[in-house]
N, C-alpha and C positions, 0 to 999 in steps of 0.2 A: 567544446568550448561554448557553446551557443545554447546550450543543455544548462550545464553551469551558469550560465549569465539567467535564465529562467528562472530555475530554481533559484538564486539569487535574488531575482527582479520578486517573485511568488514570496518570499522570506520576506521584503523587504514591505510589500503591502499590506502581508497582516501584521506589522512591527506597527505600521502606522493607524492602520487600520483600529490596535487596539492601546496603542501608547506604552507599550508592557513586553517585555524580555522577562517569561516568567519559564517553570518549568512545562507549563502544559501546552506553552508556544514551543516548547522545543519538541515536544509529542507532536503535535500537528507538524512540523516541518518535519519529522522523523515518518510519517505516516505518510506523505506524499513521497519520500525516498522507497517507502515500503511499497506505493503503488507503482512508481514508477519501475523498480524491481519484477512486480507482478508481472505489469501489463506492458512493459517495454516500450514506454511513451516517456516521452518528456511531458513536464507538468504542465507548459501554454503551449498551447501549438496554432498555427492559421491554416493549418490541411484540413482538410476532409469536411462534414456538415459544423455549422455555428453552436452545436450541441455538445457538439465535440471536443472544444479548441481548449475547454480546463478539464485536466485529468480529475479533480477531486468529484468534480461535477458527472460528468461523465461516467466515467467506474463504479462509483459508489454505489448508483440503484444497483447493478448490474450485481455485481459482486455480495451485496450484502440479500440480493436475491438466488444467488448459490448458481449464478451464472457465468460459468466459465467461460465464457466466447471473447470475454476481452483480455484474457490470460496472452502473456507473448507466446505466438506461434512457437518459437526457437525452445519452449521448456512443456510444451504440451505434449503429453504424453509419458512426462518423464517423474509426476509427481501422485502420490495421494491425497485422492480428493476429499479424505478428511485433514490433512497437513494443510492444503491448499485453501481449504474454507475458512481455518482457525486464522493461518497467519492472514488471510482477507477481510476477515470480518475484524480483527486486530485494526490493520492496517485502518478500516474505516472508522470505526471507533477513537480513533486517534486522529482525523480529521474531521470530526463532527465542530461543528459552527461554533455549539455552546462549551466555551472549553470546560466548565462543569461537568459536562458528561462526556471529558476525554479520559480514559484514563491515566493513571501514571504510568511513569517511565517504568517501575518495577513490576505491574502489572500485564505493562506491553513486553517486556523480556521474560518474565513468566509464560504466558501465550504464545511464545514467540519457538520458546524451548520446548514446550511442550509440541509443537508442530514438529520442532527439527526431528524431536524423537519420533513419533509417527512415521515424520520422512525417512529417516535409518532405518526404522524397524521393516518399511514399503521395501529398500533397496536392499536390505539382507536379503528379503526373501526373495525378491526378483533374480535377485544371483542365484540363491539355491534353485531357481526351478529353472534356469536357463542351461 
């Protein structure tokens, strides 16, 4: 519930923030769903260092540097790390500041599908060689 109310509160500041319920505001709030998916944080948080406390902020060096250390512990090991870069570098690109350089909705499911495939093609084989 407390997650919800976050990402709600995060929605509700860049609504004001840009005056605009547009398509490429509903990319950026999709992309924080996308990191929070990733890296199994909620989007504000008051734990851990003051560097920390917004995920978009946070992750985004991290991830768009092809650094997996902020991936949730609970799904590491379980993916390809070309699956895992697409749909991260995705994910960032979709919260970038200037919604100009976010892209669309259809470019983000495009990338998005293309990772899943990667992912299935990773998990076939991991079964055949087990």
């Amino acid at each position: 519930m407390l997650q919800d109310l976050l990402t709600f509160l995060l929605f509700i500041y860049r609504y004001y923030s840009t005056q605009q319920l547009t398509e490429k505001s509903d990319v950026y709030s999709f992309g924080v769903v996308l990191l929070e998916l990733i890296c199994g944080r909620e989007p504000l948080t008051h734990t851990g260092t003051p560097d920390s406390f917004n995920l978009v902020l946070w992750a985004k060096p991290y991830l768009q540097a092809g650094a997996f250390e902020v991936v949730d512990e609970s799904i590491k090991g379980s993916f390809d790390s070309e699956s895992m870069r697409r749909a991260s570098l995705i994910a960032c690109r979709s919260v970038e500041t200037d919604a100009l350089r976010r892209p669309t909705i259809a470019q983000v499911l495009a990338e998005l599908k293309e990772a899943y495939s990667i992912q299935l093609a990773y998990l076939a084989s991991a079964r055949l060689i087990n």
